[in-house]
N, C-alpha and C positions, 0 to 999 in steps of 0.2 A: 202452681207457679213454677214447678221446671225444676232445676237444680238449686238448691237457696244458696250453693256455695258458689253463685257468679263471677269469676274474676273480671273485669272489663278489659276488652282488645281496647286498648290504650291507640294504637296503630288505624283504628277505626275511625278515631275521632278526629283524625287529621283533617278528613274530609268537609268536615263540621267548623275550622278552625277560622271561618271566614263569615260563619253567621252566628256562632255561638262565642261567648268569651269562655275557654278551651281550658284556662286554669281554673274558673267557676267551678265548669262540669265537672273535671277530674277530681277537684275535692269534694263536690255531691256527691259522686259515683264513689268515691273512697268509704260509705259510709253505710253499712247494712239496710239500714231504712228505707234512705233514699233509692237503693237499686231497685228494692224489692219493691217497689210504692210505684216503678218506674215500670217494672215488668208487671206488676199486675193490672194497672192502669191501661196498657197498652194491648192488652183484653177485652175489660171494662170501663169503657170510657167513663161513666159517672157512677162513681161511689158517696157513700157517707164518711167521715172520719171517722166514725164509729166502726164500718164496717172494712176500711184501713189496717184500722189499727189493730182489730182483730185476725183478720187473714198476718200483718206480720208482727204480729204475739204468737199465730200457730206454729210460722214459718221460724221464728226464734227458738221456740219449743223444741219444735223437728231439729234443728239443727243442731240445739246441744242435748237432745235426748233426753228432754222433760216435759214436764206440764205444764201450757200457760197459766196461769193466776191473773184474777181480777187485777192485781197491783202491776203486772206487768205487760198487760194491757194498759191499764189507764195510764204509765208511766208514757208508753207509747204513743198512744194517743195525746199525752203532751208535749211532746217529742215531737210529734209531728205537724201541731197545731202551731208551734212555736219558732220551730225550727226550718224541718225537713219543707213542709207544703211553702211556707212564705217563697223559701230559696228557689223551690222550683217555681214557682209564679214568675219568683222576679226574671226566671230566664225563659218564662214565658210558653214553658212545656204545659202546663195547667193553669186554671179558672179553679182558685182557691173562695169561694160563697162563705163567707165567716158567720154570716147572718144564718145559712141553711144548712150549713156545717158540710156542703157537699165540694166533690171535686172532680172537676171534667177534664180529664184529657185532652190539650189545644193543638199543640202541635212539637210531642218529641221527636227532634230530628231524628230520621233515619240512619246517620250517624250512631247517634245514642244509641238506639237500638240495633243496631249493627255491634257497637261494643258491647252489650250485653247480651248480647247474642242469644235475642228474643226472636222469634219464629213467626212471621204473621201466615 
């Protein structure tokens, strides 16, 4: 996944500020999960939340220099079930499948990925 300490070019997202609602994103983007769910995504078009959650339980790990645990996975994973995937749905970057627990990559603006300064 690249660097996990992302900060978002904020300046990026102007571009975006005419098809996305701009203060949504910037509080998504404000929130570890969400970036990192954003960059991996943009890789992997179709994951499981399962397999979500565990790439960022690794990436949480790595970055405070521990070991993930089952409990901080599955915290995750509700985190993201609950939370982080609805929101992105709603702004319509991803096809959230609640039935197959899968999640497809739709279409995050280039914008977005410009501020997180994802590499295609």
């Amino acid at each position: 996944m690249g660097n996990d300490h992302v900060t978002p070019d904020l300046f990026a997202l102007r571009t975006a500020a005419d098809d996305v609602p701009i203060d949504d994103v910037i509080r998504l983007l404000g929130t570890f999960h969400a970036r990192n769910a954003l960059i991996y995504l943009s890789d992997h078009s179709t994951v499981t939340v399962d397999e979500l959650a565990d790439v960022l339980a690794a990436a949480a790990a790595s970055t405070d220099e521990t070991i993930a645990t089952p409990s901080d996975r599955d915290r995750i994973r509700l985190r993201l079930y609950h939370a982080v995937l609805p929101r992105l749905a709603d702004l319509e970057f991803i096809t959230f499948d609640t039935e197959t627990n899968t999640v497809t990559e739709t279409s995050i603006p280039d914008a977005v990925t410009a501020a997180l300064r994802v590499d295609d």
